[in-house]
N, C-alpha and C positions, 0 to 999 in steps of 0.2 A: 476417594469418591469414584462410582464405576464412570468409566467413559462412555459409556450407553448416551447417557444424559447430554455429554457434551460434545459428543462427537457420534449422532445416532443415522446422519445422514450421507455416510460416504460408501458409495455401490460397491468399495471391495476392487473394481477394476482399474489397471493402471492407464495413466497417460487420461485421468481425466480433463473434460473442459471446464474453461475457465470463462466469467464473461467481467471486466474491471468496467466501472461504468464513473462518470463524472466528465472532468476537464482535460481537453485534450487543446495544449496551446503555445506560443511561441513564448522562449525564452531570451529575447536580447542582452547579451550581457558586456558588462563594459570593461573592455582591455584593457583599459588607464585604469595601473592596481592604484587606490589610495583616494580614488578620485570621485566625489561625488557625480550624481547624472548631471547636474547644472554645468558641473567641471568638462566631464570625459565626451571626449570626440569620438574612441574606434568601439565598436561593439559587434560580437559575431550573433548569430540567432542560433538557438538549440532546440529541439525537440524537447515540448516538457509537460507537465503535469502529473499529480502524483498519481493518479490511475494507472495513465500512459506510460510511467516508469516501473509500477508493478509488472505489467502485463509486458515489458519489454524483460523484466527480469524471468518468469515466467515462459517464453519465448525460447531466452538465452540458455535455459535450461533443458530443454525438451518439452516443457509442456504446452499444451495445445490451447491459446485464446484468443479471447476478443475483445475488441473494446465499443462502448457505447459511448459515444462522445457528437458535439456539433462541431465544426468547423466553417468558415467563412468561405465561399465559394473564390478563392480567388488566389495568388500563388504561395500565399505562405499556408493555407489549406493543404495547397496539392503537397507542396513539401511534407506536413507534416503527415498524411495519408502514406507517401511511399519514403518516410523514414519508418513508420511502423511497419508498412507492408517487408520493410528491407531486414527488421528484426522479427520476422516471423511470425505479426501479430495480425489476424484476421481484421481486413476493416469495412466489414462489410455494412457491419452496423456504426459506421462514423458517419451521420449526416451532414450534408453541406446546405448552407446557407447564403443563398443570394443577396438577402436585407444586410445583412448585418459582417463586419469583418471579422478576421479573427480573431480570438483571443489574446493579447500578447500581455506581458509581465518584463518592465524593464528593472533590471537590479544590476548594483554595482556594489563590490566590498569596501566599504572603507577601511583606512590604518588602524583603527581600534577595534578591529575585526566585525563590528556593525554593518548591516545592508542596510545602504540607500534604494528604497524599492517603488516603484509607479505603475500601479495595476491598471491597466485598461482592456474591462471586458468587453467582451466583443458577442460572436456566434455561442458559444460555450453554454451562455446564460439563458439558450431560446432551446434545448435539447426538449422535443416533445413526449408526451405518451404515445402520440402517432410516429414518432420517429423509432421507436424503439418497440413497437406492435410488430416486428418483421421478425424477431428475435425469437426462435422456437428453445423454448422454455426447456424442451424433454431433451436436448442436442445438451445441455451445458448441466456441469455439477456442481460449481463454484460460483458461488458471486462475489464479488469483492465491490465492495465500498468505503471508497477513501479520497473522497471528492474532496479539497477544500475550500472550494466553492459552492458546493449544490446548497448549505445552510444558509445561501444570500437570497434576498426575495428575486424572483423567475420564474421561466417554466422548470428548469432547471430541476428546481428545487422540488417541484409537484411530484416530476417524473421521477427524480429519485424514490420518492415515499410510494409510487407506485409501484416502483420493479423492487422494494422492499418486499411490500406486501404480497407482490405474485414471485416471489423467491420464498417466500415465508411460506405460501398456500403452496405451493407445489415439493415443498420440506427438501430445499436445495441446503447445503451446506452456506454457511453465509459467513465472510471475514469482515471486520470494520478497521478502521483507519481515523479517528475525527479529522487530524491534519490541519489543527490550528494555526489560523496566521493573524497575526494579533493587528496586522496594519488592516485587517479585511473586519473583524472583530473586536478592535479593540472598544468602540462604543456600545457594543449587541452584546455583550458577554455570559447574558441570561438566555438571550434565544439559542445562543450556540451548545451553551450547558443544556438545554432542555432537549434540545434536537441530537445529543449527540448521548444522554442517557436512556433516552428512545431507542437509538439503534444496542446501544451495549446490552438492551431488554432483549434483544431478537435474535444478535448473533453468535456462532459459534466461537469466534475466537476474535479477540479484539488485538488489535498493538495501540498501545500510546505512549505518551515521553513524558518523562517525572511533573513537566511543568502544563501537559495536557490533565495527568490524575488529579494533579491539583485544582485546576481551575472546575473541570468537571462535577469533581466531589465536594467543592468547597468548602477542604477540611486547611489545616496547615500543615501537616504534616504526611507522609508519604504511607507510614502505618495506618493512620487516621484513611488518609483516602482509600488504601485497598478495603480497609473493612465498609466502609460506605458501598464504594462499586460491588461488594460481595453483595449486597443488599439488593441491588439493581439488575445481577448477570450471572448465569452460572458461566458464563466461557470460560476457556482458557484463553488467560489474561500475560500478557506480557508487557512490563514498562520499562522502555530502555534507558538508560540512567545514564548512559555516556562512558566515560571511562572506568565506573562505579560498576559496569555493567548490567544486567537485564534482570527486573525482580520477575519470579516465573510463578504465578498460580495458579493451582489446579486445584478445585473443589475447596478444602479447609487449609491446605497446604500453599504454602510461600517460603520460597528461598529466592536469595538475591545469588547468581551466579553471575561470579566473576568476569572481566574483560581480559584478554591479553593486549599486552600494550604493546601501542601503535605509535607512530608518529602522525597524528591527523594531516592532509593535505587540505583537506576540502569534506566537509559531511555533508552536503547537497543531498538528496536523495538518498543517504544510508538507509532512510529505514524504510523507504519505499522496495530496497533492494531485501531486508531483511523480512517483510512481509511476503515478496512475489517467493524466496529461498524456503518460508516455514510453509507458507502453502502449496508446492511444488512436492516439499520431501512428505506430507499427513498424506497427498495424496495418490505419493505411489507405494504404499502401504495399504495391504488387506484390511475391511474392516473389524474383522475378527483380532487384528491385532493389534491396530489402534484400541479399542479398548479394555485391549488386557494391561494396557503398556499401565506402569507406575507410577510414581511418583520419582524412583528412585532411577527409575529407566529412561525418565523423561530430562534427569538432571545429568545420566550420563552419554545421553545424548547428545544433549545439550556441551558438554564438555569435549566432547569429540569436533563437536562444527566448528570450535573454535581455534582449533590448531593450525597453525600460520600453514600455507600450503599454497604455492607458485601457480600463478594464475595465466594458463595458455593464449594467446592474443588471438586466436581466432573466435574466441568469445566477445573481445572486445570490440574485433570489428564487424560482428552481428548486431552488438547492442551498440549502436554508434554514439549514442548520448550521452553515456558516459566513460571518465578517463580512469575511473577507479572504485571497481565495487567487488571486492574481494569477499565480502558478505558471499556473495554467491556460492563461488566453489567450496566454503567453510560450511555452509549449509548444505550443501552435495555431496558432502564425506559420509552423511549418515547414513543412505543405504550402499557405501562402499566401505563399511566396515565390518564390525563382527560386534558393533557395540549396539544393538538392537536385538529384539529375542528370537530367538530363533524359532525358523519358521517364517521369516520376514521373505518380501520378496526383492531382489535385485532391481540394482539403479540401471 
């Protein structure tokens, strides 16, 4: 299938912008391992949300973005403003909020590896159309949405369907994310499926996880669901499968390409890292190259990012949020290779 179709809006020039639009909010998390929140006493705060972990991976890569987020006027706001500012992510379009506090999300692991989780929304949920009016449209090439929040009723939620559609009108490049959270979802699970095969109609490249294709497509099976979402999206479709690793389709084509094994630590934000890593590498690539690329090209690409490769700690201490996302420089191997066509342009 030619790439024209799915990838028809990328300018050709590198180091393009990026703008990650959704939640931007505190993660309290609790030190007492095994401990439910009723339990545990020590807990540190982190920098979170899955937008805000794209565009921090994104960032930690070289490339150039922004995020569109609310924040509560008050100190875990300002925190979280210059942890992004401190990984190199533009916050100009982060509004604050005097009404309303922040957003936080308290979670703790339990022994049976389950999160005990307590959402309380805050500013997050009040992001306007006027808040995000400042935002010059012609300056960005990327938009990413991968809120999992903005499907909640809000303004939130308006404003996302807005900067959809004036990404849509203006033929930006557009990445989706659902980013289901079943304790946010678990009773709406028709509104989320509806609001989130909306977006997969619109954009260029979607990511989701085995048990997002499923709920989505409301098939039972993983073959069943791809061919459903065929129906709904031309993207290119990635669903990562975990240690199964990532099924990859392009146009009529599907292969499941393998994982190298790991010893998990923590997958917290994996795939927020593996989303900012594939949209960082499509667009420091010519467009004339992107769509010549293969099918074939696409898979041995794909097998290059994944070779195990020592990760420099001055990355880690730009992206301060997280302790492990190797994702990254595995996805940064593809333009420091020879496994792309030649003719490509350097990382």
């Amino acid at each position: 299938m030619p790439f024209t179709i799915l990838l028809p809006i990328l300018s050709g020039r590198n180091n393009e912008s990026f703008v990650c639009a959704g939640e931007l909010l505190i993660d309290m998390i609790c030190t007492d391992k095994g401990k439910s929140l009723d339990r545990g006493e020590h807990f540190i705060k982190k920098a979170g949300g899955a937008p805000a972990n794209v565009a921090a991976a994104i960032a930690a890569l070289g490339g150039q973005t922004a995020i569109a987020a609310k924040v509560g006027k008050d100190p875990f706001g300002k925190h979280l403003k210059n942890t992004m500012s401190e990984c190199g992510v533009d916050t100009r379009y982060i509004a604050e909020d005097s009404q309303h506090f922040t957003t936080m999300a308290f979670v703790s692991l339990m022994e049976n590896g389950e999160r005990d989780f307590v959402f309380s929304r805050g500013a997050d949920g009040y992001l306007s159309s006027e808040d995000i009016a400042s935002i010059p449209l012609e300056q960005f090439d990327v938009f990413h949405f991968g809120s999992a929040t903005a499907f909640l009723p809000g303004e939130l939620h308006d404003t996302y369907l807005t900067l959809l559609e004036k990404a849509k009108y203006s033929d930006k490049f557009i990445s989706f994310d659902p980013n289901y959270r079943h304790l946010l979802f678990h009773d709406r699970q028709d509104v989320f499926r509806d609001k989130s095969l909306h977006f997969l109609s619109q954009c260029h490249f979607a990511k989701l996880s085995e048990e997002e294709a499923l709920l989505i497509s409301g098939r039972g099976t993983l073959n069943e669901a791809v061919i459903h979402l065929q129906r709904w999206s031309d993207a290119v479709l990635c669903i990562t499968l975990g240690n199964k690793g990532t099924l990859l389709r392009v146009g009529d084509y599907t292969e499941i390409i393998g994982s190298i094994p790991v010893n998990p630590v923590d997958t917290t934000g994996a795939g927020d890292a593996f989303v900012g890593a594939v949209l960082y590498q499509l667009t420091m690539l010519p467009k004339d190259i992107i769509t010549r690329l293969s099918r074939d090209q696409w898979k041995k690409s794909y097998l290059t990012l994944i070779k195990p490769e020592p990760v420099p700690v001055s990355i880690w201490e730009r992206w301060r949020h997280s302790d492990i996302y190797p994702t990254l420089f595995l996805m940064n191997k593809a333009c420091r290779t020879n496994q792309l066509p030649q003719g490509s342009t350097n990382c």
